[in-house]
N, C-alpha and C positions, 0 to 999 in steps of 0.2 A: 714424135710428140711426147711431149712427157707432163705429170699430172703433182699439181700440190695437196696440200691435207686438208686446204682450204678450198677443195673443189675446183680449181683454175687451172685451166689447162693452156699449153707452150706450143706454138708451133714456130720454128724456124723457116723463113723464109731470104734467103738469099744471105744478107747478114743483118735481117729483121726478126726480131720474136715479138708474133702475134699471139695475143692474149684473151681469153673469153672466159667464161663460168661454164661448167660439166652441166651433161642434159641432166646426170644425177641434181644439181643443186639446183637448175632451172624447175624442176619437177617440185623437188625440196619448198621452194620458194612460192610455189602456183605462181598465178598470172600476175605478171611482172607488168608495174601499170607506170613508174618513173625509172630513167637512168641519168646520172648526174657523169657527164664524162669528165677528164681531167683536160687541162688547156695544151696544145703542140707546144714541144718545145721545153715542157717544165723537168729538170731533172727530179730524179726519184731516188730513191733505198730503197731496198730491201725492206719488206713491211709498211711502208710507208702507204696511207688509204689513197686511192688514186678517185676509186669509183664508188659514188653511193649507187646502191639499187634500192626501188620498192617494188613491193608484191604486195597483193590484198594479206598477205599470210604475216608479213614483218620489212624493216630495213635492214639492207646488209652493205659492209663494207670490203668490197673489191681492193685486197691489197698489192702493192708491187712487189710481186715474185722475184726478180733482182734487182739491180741497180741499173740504170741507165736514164736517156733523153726519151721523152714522148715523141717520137713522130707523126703517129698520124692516130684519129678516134676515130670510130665506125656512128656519123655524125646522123647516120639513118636511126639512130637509136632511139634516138630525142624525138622526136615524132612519133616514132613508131617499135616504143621498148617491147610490145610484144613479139619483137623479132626475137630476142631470146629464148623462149618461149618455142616457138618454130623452128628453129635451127641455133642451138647454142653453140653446135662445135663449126658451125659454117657462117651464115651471114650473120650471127649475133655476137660474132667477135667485137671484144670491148675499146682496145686500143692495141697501137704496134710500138712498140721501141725498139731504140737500138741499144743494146747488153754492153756495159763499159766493163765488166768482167763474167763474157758468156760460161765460165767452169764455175759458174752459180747454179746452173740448171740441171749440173752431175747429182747435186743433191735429190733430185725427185724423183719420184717414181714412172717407168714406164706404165704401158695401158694394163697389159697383163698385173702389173703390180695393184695398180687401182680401181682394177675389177676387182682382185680380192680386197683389198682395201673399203671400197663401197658394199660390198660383200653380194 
């Protein structure tokens, strides 16, 4: 798993990298009350806003970690954003793509790194 500076954490799955927000930024954020996901299918960049979130606290803009195609959103969200909230690094994954250049993700930090990073 590895961690961005914007709180968003990677997990590879097969030749999938699923994507969510850190329970740090879920915390960050309080109770997360909209998520706006992005459509299957759309390609992305790197930085590029894929996801709006609200929380009673502010909105945030979930960006894409590298480049690729959206495969699939975690479409339980829409209903029910405060799954993030309850489980940010498990069921409150945001969306999955497929990486069109995965040694984009050599860039980030492992967990140890972003323990000390959140401090």
């Amino acid at each position: 798993m590895k961690f961005t500076e914007e709180h968003e954490w990677l997990r590879v799955e097969d030749d999938v990298v699923v994507v969510g927000i850190t329970e740090h930024a879920a915390e960050q954020l309080g109770d997360i009350v909209f998520v706006e996901l992005p459509s299957v299918g759309t390609e992305v960049v790197k930085d590029d806003e894929v996801v709006v979130i609200e929380s009673v606290k502010a909105a945030s803009d979930i960006l894409a970690p590298i480049d690729g195609e959206i495969t699939e959103v975690n479409d339980v969200l829409t209903d029910e954003p405060s799954k993030v909230n309850d489980d940010a690094m498990g069921d409150g994954w945001m969306f999955k793509m497929k990486a069109s250049d995965a040694t984009q993700m050599d860039d980030y930090m492992d967990e140890a790194a972003y323990k000390k990073f959140v401090g």
